[in-house]
C-alpha positions in Angstrom: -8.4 1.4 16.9 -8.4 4.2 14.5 -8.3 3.3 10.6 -4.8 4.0 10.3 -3.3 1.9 13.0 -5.0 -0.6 11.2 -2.6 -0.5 8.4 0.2 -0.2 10.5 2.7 -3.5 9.8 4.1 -4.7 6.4 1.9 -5.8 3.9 3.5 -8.0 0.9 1.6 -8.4 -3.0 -1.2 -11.5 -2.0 -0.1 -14.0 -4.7 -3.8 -15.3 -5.0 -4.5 -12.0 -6.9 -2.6 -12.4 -10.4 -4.6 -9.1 -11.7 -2.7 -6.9 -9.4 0.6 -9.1 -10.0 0.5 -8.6 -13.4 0.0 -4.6 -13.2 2.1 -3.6 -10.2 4.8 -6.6 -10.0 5.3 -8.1 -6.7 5.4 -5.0 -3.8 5.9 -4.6 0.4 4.2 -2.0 1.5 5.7 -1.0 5.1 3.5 1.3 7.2 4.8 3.4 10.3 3.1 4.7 13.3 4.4 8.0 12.7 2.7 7.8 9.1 5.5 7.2 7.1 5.0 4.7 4.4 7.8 2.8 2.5 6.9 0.9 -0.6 9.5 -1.8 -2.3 8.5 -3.0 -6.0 10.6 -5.8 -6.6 11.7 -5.9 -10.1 14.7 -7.6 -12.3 16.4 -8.8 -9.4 16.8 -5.9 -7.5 14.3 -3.4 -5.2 13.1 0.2 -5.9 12.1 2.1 -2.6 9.8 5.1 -2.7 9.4 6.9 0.6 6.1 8.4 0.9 4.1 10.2 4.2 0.8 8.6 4.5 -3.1 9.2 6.4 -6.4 8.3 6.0 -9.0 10.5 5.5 -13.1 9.8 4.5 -12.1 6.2 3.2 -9.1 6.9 1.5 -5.3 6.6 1.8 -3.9 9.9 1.2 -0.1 9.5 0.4 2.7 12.6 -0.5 6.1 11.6 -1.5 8.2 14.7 0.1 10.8 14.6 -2.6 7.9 15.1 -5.5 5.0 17.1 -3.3 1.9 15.7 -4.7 -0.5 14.2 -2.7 -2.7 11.1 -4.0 -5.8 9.6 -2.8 -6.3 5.5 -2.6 -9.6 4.2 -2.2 -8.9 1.1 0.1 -10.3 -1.6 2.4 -9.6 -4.3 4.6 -11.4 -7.5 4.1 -12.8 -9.7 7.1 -10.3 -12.6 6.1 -7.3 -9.4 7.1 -6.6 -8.4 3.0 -5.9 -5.1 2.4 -7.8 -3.9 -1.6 -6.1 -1.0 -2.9 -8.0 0.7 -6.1 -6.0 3.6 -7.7 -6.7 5.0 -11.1 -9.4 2.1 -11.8 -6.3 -1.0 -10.8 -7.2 -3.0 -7.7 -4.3 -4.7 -6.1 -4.4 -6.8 -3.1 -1.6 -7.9 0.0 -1.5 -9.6 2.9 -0.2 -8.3 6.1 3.3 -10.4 6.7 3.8 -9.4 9.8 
């Protein structure tokens, strides 16, 4: 299995990590085969979708959000116990696949 298919699913905030809570809010993070990547914050009672392209390359989730071309690398990992540790800019957040 290559390292994207591994992210492949839905992937919701892990409420056992109140560090990432408290910086990115509660988020699903829906991954596609065909590497498109949809993440929901939810916020003030209502959801805020960004729709993003995504790959991994040398360890790192690349994402590019086709309506603002930039791409932006993601150190990540996926624990033995199935968590998946995102770190960008020096914040780690963690989720748990839902699905």
């Amino acid at each position: 299995m290559n390292a994207a298919h591994r992210l492949v699913g839905t992937w919701v905030s892990d409420p056992e990590d109140p560090d990432g809570m408290r910086e990115f809010g509660r988020a699903t993070l829906e991954f596609e085969e065909d590497g498109q990547l949809t993440y929901t914050a939810h916020a003030h009672g209502k959801d805020q979708k960004i729709f993003l392209t995504f790959r991994v390359e040398d360890g790192a989730l690349v994402t590019n959000q086709p309506s603002s071309p930039r791409e932006e690398r993601t150190a990540y990992s996926i624990s033995p116990d199935g968590k998946l540790s995102l770190w960008l800019q020096g914040q780690h957040s963690v989720y748990v696949r839902e699905d």
